[in-house]
DSSP file (Angstrom, degrees, kcal/mol; ACC not computed):
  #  RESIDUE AA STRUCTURE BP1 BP2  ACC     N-H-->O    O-->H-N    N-H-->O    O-->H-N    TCO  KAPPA ALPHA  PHI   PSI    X-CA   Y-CA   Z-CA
    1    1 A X              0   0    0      0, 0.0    77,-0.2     0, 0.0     2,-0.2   0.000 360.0 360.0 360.0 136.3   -7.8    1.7    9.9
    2    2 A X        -     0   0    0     74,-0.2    76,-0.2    75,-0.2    75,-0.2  -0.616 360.0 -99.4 -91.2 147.5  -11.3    2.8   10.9
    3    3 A X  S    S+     0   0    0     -2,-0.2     3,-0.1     1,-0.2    -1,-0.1   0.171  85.8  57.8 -84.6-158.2  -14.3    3.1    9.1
    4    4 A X        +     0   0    0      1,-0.2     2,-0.7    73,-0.1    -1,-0.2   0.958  67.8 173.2  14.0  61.2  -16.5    5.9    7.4
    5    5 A X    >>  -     0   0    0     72,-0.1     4,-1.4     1,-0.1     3,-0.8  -0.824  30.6-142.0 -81.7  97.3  -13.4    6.5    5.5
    6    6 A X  T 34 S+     0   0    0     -2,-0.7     4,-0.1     1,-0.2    -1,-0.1   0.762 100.1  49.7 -34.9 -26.2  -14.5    9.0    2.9
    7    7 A X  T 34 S+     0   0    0      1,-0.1     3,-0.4     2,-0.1    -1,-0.2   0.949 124.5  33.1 -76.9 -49.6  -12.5    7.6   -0.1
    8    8 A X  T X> S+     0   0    0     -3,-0.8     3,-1.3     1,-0.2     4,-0.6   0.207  80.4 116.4 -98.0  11.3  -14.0    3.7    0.8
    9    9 A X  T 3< S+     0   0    0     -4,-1.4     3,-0.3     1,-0.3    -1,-0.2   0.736  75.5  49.0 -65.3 -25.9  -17.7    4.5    2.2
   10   10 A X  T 34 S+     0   0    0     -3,-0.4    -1,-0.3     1,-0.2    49,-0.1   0.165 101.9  70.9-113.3  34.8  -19.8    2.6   -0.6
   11   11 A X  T <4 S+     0   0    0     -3,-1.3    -1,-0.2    47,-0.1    -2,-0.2   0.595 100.9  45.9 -90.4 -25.8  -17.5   -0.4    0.0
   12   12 A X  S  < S-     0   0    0     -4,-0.6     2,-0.5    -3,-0.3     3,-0.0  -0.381  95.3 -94.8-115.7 170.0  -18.9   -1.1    3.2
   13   13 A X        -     0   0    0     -2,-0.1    -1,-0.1     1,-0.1    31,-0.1  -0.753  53.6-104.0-101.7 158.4  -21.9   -1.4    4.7
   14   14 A X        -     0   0    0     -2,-0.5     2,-0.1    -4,-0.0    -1,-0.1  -0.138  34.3-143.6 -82.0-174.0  -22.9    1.9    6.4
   15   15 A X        -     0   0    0     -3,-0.0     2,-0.3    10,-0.0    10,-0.1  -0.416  15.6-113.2-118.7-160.9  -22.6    2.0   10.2
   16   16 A X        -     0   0    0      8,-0.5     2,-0.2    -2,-0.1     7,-0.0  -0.827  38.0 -96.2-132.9 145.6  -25.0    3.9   12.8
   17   17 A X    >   -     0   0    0     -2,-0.3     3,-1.8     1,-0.1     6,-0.2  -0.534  27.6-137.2 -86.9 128.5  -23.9    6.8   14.8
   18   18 A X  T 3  S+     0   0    0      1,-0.2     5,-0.3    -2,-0.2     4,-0.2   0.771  96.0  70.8 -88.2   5.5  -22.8    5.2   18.4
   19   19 A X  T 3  S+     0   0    0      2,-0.1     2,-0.8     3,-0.1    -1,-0.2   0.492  82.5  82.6 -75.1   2.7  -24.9    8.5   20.1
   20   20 A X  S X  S-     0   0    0     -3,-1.8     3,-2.6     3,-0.1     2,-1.1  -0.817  98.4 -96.3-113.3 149.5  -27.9    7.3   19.2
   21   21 A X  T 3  S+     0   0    0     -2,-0.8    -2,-0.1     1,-0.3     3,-0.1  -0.130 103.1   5.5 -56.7  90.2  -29.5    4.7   21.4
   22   22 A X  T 3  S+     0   0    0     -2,-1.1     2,-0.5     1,-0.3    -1,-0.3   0.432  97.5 135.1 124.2  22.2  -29.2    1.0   20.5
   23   23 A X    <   -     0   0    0     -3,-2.6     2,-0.3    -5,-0.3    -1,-0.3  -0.842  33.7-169.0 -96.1 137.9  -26.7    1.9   17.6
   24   24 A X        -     0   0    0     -2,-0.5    -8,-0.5    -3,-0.1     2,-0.2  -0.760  18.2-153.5-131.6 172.1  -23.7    0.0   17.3
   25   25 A X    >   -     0   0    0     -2,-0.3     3,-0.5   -10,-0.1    15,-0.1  -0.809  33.4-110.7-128.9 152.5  -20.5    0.1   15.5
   26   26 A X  G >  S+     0   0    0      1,-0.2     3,-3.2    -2,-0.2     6,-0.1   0.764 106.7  68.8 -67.7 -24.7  -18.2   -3.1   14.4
   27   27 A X  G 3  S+     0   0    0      1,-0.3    -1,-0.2     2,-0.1     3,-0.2   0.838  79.1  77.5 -72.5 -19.3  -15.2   -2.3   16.9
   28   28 A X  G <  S-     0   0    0     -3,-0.5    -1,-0.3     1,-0.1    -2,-0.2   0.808 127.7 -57.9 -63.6   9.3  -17.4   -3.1   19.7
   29   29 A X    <   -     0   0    0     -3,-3.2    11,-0.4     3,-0.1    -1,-0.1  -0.101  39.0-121.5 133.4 119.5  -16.5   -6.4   18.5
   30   30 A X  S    S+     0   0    0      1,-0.3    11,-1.1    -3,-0.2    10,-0.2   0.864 116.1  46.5 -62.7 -31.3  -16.7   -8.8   15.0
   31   31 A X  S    S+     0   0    0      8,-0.2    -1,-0.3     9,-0.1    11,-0.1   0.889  81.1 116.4-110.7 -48.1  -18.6  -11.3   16.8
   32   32 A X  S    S-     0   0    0      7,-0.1     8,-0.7    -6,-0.1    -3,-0.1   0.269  70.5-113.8 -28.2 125.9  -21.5   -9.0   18.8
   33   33 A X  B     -A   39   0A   0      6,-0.2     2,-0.3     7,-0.1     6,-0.2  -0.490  35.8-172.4 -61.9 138.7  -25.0   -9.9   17.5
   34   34 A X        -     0   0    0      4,-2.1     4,-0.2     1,-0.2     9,-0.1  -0.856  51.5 -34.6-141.5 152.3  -26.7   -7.1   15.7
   35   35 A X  S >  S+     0   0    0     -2,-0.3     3,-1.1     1,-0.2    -1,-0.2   0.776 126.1  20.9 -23.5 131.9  -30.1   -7.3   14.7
   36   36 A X  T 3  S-     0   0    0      1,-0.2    -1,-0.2    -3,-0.1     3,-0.1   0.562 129.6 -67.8  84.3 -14.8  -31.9  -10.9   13.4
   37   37 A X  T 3  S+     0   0    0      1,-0.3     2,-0.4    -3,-0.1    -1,-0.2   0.392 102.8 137.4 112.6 -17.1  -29.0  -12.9   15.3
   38   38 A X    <   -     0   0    0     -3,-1.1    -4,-2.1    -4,-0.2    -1,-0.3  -0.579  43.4-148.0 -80.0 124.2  -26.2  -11.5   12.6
   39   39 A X  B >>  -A   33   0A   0     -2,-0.4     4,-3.0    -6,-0.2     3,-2.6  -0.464  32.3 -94.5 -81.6 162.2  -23.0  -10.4   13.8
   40   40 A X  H 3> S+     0   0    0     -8,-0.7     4,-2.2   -11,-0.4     5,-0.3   0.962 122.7  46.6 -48.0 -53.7  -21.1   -7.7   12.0
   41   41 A X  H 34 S+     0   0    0    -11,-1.1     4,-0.4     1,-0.2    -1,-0.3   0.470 108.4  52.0 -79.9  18.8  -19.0   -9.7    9.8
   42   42 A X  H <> S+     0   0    0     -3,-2.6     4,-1.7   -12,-0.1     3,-0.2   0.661 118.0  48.1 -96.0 -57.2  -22.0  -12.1    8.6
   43   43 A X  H  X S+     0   0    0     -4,-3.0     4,-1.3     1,-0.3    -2,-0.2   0.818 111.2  43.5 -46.8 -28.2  -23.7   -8.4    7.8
   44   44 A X  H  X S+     0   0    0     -4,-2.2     4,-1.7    -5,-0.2    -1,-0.3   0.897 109.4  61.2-105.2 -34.5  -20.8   -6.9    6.1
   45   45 A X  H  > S+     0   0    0     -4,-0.4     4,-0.9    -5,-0.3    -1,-0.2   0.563 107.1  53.5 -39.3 -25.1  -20.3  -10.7    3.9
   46   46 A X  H >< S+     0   0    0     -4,-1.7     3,-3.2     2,-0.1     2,-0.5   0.819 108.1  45.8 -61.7-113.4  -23.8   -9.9    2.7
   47   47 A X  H 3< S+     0   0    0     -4,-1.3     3,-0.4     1,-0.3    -2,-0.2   0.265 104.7  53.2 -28.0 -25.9  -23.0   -6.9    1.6
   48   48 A X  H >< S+     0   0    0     -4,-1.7     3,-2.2    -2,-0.5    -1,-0.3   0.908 108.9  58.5 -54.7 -58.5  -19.9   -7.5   -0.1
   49   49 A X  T << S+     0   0    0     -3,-3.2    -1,-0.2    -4,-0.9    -2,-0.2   0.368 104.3  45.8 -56.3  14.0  -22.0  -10.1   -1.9
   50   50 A X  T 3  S+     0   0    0     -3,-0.4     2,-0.3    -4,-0.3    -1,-0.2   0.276  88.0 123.2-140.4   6.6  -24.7   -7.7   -3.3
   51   51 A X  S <  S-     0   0    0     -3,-2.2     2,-0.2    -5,-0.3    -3,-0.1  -0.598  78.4 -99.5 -73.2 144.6  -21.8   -5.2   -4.4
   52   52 A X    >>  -     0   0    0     -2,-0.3     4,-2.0     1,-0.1     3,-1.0  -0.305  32.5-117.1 -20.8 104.5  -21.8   -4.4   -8.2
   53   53 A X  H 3> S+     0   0    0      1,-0.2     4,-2.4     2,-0.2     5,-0.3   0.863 121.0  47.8 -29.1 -46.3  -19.0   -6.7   -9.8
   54   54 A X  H 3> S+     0   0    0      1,-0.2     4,-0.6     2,-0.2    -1,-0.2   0.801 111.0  46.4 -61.7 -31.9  -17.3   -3.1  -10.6
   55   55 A X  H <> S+     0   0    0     -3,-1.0     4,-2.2     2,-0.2     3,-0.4   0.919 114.5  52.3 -98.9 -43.5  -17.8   -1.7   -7.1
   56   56 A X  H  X S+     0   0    0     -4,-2.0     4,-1.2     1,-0.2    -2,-0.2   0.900 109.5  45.1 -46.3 -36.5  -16.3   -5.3   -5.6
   57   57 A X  H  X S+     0   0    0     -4,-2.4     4,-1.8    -5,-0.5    -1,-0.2   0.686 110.3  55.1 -92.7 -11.2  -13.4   -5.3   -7.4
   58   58 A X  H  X S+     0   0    0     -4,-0.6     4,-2.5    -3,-0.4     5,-0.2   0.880 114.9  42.0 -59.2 -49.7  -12.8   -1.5   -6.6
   59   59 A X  H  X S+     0   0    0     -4,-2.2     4,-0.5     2,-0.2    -2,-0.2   0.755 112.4  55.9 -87.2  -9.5  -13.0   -2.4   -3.0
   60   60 A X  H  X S+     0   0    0     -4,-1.2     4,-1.1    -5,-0.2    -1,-0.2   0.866 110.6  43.9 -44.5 -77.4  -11.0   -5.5   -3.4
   61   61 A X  H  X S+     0   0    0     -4,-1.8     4,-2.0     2,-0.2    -2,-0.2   0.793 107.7  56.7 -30.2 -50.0   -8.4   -3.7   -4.8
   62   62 A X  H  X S+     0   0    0     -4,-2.5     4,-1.1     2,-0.3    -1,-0.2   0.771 115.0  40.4 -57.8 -42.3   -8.5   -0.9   -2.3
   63   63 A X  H  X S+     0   0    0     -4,-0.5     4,-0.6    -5,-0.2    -1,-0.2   0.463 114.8  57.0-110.2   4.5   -8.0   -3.3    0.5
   64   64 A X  H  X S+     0   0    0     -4,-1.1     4,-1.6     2,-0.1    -2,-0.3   0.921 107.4  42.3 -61.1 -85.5   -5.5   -5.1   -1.8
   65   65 A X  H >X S+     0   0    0     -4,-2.0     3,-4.2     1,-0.2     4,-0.5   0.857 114.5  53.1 -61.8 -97.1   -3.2   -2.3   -2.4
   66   66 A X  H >X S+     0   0    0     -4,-1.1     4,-1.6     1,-0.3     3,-0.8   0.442 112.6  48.8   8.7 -75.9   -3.6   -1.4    1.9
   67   67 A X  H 3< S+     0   0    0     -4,-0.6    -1,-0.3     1,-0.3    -2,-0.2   0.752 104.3  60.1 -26.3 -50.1   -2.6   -5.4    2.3
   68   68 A X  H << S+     0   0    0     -3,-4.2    -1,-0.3    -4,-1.6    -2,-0.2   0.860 112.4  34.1 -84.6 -60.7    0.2   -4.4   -0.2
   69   69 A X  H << S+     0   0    0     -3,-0.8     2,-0.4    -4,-0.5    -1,-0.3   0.506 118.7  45.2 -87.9  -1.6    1.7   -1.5    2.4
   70   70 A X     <  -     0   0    0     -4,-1.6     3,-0.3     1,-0.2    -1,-0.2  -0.774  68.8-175.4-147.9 105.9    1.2   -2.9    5.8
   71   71 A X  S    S+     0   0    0     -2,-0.4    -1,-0.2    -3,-0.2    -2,-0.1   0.926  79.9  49.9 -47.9 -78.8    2.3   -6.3    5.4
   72   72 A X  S    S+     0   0    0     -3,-0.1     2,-0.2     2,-0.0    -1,-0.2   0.242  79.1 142.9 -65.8 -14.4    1.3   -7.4    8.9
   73   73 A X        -     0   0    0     -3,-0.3     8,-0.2    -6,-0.2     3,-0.1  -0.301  28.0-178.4 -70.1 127.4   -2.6   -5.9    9.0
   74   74 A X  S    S+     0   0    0      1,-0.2     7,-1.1    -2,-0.2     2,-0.4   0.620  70.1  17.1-101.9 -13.3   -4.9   -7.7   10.6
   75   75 A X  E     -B   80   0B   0      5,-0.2     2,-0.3     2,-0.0     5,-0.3  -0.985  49.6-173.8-151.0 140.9   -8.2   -5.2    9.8
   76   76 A X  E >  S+B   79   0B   0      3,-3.4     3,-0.9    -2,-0.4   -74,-0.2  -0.978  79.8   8.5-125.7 141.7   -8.6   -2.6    7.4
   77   77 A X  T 3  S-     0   0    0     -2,-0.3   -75,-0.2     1,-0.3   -73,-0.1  -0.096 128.2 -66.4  44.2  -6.7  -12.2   -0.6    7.8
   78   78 A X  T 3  S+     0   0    0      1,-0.5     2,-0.5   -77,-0.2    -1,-0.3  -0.015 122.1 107.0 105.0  11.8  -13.0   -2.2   11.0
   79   79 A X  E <  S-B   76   0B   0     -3,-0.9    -3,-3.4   -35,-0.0    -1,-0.5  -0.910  70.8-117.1-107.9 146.7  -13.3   -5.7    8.7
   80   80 A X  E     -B   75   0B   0     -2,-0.5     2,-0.3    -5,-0.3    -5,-0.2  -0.708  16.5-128.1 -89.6 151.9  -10.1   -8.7    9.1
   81   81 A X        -     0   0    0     -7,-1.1     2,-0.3    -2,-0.2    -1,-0.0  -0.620  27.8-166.6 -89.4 124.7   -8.4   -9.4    6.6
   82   82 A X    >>  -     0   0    0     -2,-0.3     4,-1.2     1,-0.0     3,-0.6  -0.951  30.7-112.5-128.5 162.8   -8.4  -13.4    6.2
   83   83 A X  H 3> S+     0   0    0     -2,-0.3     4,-1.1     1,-0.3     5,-0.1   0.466 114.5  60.5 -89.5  11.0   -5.9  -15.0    3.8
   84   84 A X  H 3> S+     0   0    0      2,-0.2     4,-2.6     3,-0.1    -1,-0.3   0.861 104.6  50.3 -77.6 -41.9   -8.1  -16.3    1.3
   85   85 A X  H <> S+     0   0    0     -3,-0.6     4,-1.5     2,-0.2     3,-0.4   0.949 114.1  54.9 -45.3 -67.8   -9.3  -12.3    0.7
   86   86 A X  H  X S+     0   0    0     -4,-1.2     4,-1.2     1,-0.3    -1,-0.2   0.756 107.1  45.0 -51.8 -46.2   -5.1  -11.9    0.5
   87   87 A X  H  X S+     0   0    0     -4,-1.1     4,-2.7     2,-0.2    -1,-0.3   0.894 113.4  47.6 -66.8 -37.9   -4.8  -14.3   -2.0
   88   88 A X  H  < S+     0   0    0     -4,-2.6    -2,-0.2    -3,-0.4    -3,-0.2   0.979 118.7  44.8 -58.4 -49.6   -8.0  -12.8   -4.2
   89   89 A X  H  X S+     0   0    0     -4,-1.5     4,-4.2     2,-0.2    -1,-0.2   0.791 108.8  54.2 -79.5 -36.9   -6.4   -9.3   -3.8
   90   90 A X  H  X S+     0   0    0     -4,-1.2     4,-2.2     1,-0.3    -1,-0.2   0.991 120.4  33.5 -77.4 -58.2   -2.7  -10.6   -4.6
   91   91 A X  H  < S+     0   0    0     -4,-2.7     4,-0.4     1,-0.2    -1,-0.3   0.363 114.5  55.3 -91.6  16.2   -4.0  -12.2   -8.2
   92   92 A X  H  > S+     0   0    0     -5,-0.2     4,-3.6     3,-0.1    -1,-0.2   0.727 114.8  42.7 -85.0 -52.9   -6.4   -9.6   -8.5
   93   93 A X  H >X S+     0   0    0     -4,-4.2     3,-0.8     2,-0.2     4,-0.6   0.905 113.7  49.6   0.9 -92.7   -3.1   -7.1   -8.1
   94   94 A X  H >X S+     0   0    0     -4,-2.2     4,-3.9     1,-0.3     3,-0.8   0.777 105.0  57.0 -56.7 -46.6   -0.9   -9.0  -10.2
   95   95 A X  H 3> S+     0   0    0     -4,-0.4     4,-1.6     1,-0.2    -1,-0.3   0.836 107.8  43.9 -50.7 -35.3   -3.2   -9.2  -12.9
   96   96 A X  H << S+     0   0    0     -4,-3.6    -1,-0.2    -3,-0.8     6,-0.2   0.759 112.5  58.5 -73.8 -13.5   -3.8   -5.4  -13.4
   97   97 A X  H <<>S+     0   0    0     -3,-0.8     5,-3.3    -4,-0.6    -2,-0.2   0.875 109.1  44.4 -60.5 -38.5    0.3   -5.3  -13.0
   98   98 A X  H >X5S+     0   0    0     -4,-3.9     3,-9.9     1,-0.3     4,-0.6   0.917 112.7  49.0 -66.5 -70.4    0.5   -7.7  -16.1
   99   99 A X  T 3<5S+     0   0    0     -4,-1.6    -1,-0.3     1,-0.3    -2,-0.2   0.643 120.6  39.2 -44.6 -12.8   -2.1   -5.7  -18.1
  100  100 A X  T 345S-     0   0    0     -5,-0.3    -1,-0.3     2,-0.2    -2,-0.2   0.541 115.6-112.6-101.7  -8.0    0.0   -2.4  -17.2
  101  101 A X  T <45S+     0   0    0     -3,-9.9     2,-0.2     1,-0.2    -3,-0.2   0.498  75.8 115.6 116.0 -33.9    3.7   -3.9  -17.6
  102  102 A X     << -     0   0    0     -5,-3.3     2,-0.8    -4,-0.6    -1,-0.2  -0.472  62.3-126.4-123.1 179.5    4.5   -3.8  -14.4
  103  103 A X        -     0   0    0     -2,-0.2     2,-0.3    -3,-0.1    -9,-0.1  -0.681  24.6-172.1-118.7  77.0    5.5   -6.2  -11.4
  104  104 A X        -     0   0    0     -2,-0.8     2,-0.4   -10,-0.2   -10,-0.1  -0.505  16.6-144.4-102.9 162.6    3.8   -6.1   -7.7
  105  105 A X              0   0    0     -2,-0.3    -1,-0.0     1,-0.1    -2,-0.0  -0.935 360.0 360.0-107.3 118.5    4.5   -7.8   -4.4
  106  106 A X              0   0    0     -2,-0.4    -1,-0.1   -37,-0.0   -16,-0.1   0.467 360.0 360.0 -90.3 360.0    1.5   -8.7   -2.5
């Protein structure tokens, strides 16, 4: 999955357009330094951290449920999936399963 996904755009941090000069995007690589010495995924761990409780556990979810239908997926927006995030997402899940009734498989 790729990013500036309209449904999941204020989950993420926003990206730069790669036609303009010296803008970069996270598929050129999780590790490439961008600006200040930070690689994408230290930038986008920031952000995460400075989301709204309501807007984390939205994007938590989001990338929960995803987790949920492609078993085997190793990035979802251009961010990996690491298995502590799988486990948050799996009892974040399950808990809205109890409160509803109902029974998921993360």
């Amino acid at each position: 999955m790729r990013r500036m996904n309209p449904f999941s755009l204020g989950w993420y941090l926003p990206l730069l357009v790669r036609d303009v000069p010296g803008a970069l995007q996270p598929s050129e690589g999780a590790s490439r330094k961008v600006g200040m010495g930070n690689t994408w995924e230290e930038l986008d761990r920031k952000f995460r951290g400075d989301l709204p409780d309501g807007s984390y556990i939205g994007r938590l979810a989001y990338r929960g449920l995803v987790m949920e239908a492609c078993q085997g997926i190793s990035d979802i927006d251009g961010v990996a999936v690491r298995d502590e995030e799988r486990a948050k997402a799996k009892q974040l899940l399950e808990g809205v399963a109890r409160a509803q009734g109902r029974q998921v498989e993360v």
